[in-house]
N, CA and C of each residue as an Amber inpcrd file, in Angstrom:
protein
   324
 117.5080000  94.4640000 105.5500000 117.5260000  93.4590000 104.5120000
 116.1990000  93.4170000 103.7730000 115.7170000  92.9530000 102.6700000
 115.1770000  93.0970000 101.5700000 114.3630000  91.6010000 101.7460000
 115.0820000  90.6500000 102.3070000 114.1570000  89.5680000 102.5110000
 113.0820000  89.4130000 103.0550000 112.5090000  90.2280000 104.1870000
 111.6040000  90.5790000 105.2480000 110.2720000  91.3040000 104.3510000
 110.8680000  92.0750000 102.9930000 109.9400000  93.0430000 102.6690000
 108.7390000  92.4090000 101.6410000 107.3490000  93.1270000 102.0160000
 106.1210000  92.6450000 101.2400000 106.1310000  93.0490000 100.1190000
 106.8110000  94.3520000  99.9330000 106.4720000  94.6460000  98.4550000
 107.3600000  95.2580000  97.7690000 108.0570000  95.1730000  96.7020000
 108.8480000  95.9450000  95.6170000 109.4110000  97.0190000  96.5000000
 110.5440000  97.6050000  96.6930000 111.1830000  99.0270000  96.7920000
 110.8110000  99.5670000  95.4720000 110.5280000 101.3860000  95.9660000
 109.9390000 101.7860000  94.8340000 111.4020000 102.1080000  94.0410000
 111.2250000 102.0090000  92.6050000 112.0410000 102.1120000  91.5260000
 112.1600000 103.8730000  91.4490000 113.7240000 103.8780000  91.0050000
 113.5400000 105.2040000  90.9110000 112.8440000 105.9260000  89.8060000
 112.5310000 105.3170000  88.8590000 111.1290000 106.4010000  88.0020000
 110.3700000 106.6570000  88.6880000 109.6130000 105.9870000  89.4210000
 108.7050000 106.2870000  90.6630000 108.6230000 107.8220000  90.3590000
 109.8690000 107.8370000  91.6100000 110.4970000 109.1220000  92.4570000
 110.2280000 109.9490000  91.5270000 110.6990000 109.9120000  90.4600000
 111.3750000 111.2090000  89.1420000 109.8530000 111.5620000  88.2610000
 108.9250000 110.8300000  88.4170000 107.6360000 110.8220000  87.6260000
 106.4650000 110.8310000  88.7370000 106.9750000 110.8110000  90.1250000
 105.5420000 111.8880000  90.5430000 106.0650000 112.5740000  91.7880000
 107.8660000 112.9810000  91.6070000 108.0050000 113.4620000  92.9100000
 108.6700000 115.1090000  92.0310000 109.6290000 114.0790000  91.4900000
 110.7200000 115.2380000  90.8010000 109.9790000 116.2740000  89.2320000
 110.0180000 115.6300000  88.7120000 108.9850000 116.1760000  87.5050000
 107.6770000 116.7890000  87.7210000 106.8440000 116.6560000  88.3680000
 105.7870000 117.6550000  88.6570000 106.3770000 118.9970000  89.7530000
 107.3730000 118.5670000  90.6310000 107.8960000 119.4000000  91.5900000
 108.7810000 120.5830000  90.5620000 109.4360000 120.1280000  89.3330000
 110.7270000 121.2380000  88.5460000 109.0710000 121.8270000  87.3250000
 107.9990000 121.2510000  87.3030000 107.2120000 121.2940000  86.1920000
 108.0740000 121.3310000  85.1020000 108.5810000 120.3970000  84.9210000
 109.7550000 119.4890000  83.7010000 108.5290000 118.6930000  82.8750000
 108.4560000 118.6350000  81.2120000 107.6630000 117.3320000  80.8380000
 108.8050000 117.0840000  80.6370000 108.4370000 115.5110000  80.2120000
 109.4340000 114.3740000  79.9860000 110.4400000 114.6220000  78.8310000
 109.9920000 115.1250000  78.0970000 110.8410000 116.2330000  76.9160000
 111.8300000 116.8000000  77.1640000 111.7470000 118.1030000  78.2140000
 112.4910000 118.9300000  78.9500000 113.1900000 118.1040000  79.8130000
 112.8850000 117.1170000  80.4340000 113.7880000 116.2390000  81.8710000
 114.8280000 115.9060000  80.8400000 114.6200000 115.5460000  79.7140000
 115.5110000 114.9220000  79.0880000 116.2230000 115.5690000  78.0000000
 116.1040000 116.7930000  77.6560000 116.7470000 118.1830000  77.2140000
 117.6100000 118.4790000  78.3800000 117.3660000 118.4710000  78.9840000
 118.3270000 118.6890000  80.5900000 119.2560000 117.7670000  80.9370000
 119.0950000 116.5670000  81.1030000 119.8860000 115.1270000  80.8590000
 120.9330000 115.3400000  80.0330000 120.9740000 115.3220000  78.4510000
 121.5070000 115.1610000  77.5830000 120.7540000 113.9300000  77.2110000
 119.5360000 113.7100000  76.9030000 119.5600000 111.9510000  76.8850000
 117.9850000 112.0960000  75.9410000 117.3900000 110.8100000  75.4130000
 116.4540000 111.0530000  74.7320000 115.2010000 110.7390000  75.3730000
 114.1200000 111.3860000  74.7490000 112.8670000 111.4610000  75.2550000
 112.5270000 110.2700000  75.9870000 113.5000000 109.1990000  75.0050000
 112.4710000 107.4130000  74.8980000 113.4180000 107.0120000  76.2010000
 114.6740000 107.6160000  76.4840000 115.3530000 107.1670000  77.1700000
 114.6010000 107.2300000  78.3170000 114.3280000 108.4770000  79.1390000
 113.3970000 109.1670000  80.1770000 112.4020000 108.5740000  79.9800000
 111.6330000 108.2800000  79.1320000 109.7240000 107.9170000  79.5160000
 110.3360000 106.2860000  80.0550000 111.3710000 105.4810000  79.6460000
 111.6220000 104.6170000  79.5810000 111.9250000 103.9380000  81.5470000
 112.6490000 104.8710000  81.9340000 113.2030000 104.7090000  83.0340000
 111.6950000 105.5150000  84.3690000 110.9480000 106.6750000  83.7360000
 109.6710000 106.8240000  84.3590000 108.7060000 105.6340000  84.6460000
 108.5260000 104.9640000  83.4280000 107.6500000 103.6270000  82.9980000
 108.6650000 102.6040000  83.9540000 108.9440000 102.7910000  84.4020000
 110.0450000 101.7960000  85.3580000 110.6970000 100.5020000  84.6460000
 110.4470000 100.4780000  83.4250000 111.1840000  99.8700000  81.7400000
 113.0220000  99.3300000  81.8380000 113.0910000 100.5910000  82.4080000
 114.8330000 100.3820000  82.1080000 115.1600000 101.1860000  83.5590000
 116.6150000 100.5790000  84.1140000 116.9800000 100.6780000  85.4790000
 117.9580000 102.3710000  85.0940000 118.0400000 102.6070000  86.0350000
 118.9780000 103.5410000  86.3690000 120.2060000 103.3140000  86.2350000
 121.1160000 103.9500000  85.5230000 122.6430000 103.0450000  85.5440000
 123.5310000 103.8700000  86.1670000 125.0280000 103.4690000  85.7960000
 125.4460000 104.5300000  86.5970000 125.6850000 106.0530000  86.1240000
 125.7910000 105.8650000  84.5800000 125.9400000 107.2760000  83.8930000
 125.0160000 108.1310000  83.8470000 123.7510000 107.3140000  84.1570000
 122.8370000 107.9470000  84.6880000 122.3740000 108.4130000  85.7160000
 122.7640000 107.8580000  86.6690000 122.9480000 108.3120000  88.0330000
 123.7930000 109.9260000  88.1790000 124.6330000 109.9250000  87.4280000
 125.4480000 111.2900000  87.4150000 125.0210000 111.9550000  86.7030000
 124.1090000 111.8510000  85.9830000 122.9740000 112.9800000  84.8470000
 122.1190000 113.2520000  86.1310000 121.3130000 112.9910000  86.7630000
 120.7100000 112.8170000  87.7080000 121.1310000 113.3520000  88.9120000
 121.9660000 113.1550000  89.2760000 122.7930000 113.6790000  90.3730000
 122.8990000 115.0560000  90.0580000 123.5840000 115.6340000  88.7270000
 124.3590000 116.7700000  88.5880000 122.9650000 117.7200000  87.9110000
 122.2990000 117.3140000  87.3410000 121.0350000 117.6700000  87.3140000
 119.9050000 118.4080000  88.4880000 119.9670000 117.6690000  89.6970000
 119.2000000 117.4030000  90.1600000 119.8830000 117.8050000  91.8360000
 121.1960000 118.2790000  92.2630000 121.8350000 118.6690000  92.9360000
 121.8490000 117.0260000  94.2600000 122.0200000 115.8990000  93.6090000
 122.0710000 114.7580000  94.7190000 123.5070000 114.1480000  94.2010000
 123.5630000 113.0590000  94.8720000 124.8050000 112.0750000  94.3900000
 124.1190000 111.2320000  93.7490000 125.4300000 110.4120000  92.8700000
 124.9820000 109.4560000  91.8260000 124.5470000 108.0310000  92.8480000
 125.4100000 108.2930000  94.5570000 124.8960000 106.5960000  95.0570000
 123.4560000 106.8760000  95.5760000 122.4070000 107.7370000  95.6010000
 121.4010000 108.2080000  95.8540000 120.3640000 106.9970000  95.3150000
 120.8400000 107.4440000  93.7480000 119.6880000 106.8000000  92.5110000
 120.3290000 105.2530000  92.3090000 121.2500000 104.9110000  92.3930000
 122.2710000 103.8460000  92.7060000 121.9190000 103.1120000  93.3460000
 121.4300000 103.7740000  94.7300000 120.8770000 102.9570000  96.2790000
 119.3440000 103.0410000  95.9830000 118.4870000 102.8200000  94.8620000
 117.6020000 103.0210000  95.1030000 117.4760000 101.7330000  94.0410000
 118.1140000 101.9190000  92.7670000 117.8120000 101.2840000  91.9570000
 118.5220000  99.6010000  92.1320000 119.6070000  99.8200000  92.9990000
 120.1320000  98.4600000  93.7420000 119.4700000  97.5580000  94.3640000
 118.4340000  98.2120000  95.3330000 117.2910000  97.9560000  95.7590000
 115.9210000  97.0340000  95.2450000 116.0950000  97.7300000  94.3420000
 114.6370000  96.9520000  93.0180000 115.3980000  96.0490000  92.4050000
 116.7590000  96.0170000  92.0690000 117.4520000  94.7890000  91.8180000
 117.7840000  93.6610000  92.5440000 117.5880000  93.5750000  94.1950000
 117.7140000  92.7410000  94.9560000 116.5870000  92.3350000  94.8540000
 115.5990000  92.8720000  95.2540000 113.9440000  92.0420000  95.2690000
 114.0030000  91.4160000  93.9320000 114.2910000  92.3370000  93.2670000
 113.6680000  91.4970000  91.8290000 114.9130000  89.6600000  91.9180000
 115.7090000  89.7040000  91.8530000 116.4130000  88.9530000  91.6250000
 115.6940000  87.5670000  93.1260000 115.7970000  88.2780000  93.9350000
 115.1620000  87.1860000  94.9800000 114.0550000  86.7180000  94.4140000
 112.8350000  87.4920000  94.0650000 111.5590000  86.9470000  93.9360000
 111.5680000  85.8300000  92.8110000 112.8110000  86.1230000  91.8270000
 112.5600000  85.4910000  90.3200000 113.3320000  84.1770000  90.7520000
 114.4590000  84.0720000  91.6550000 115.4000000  82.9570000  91.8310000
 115.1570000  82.5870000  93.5910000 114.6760000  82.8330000  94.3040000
 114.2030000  82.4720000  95.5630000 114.2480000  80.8220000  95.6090000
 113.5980000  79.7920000  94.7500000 114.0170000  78.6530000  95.5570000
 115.0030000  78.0330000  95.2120000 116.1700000  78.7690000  93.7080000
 117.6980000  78.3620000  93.6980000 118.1560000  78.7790000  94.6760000
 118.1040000  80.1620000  95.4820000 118.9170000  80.6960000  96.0150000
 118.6580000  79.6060000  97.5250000 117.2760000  79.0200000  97.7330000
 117.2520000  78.3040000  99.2710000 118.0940000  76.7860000  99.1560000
 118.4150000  77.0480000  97.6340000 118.8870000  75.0590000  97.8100000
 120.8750000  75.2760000  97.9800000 121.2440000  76.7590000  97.7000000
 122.5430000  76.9680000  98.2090000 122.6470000  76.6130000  99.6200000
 123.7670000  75.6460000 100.0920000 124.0080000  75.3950000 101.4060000
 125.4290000  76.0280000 101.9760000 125.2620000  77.0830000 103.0080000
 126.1800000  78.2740000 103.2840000 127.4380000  76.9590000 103.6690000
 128.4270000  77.6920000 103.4070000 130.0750000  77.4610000 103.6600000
 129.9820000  77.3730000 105.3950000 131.1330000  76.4470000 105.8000000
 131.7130000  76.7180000 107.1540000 132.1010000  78.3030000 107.2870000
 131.8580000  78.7450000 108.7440000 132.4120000  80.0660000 109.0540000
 133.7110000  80.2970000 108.0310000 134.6490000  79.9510000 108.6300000
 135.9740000  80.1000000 108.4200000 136.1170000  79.9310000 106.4430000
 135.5360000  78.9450000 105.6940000 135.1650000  79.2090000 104.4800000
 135.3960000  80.1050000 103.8330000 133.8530000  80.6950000 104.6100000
 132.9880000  82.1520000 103.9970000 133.5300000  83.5090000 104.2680000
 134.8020000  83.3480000 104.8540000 135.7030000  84.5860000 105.2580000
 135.7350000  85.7040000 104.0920000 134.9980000  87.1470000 104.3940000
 135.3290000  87.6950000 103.1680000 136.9850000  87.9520000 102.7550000
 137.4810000  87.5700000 101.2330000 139.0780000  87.9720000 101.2120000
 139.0710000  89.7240000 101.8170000 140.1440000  89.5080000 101.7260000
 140.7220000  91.0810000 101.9840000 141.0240000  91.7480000 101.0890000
 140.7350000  92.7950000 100.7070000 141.4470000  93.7490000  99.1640000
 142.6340000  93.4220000  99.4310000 143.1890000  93.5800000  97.8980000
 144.7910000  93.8120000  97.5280000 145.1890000  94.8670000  97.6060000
């Protein structure tokens, strides 16, 4: 769980701007000649600016020989912290349901 943690999960630009891109010697130009996607798009998501989505996740994936829940599970991640840190004392004044309540439904 994500509640326990001191600091940010790293975002996936992180990863792609000092793991992946110096490792393919890709500039940000080329990462994104490769993508299909634009320069501003890539510096955008490096600069940790804009999240990973899912269509991007499969540029990425198919690019990059991973799965799309890879960048998915990473960028889900920086969306939980973030959302806790910004709403943390709405989220403490929610008072949980009885067990039986809080039952998750069942798919249809």
């Amino acid at each position: 769980m994500l509640n326990g943690r001191k600091r940010r999960p790293t975002h996936p630009g992180e990863i792609l701007r000092e793991d992946v891109l110096p490792a393919a010697g890709l500039s940000q130009g080329e990462f994104a000649a490769v993508l299909g996607v634009s320069r501003r798009t890539v510096n955008e998501i490096l600069q940790e600016k804009r999240p990973v989505t899912v269509d991007m996740a499969h540029r990425l994936s198919r690019a990059l020989g991973t799965s799309p829940e890879v960048w998915l599970g990473l960028q889900q991640k920086v969306e939980v912290w973030d959302a806790l840190q910004d709403n943390k004392r709405e989220y403490d004044r929610i008072k949980p349901l009885p067990v039986e309540a809080a039952a998750t439904p069942e798919a249809a």
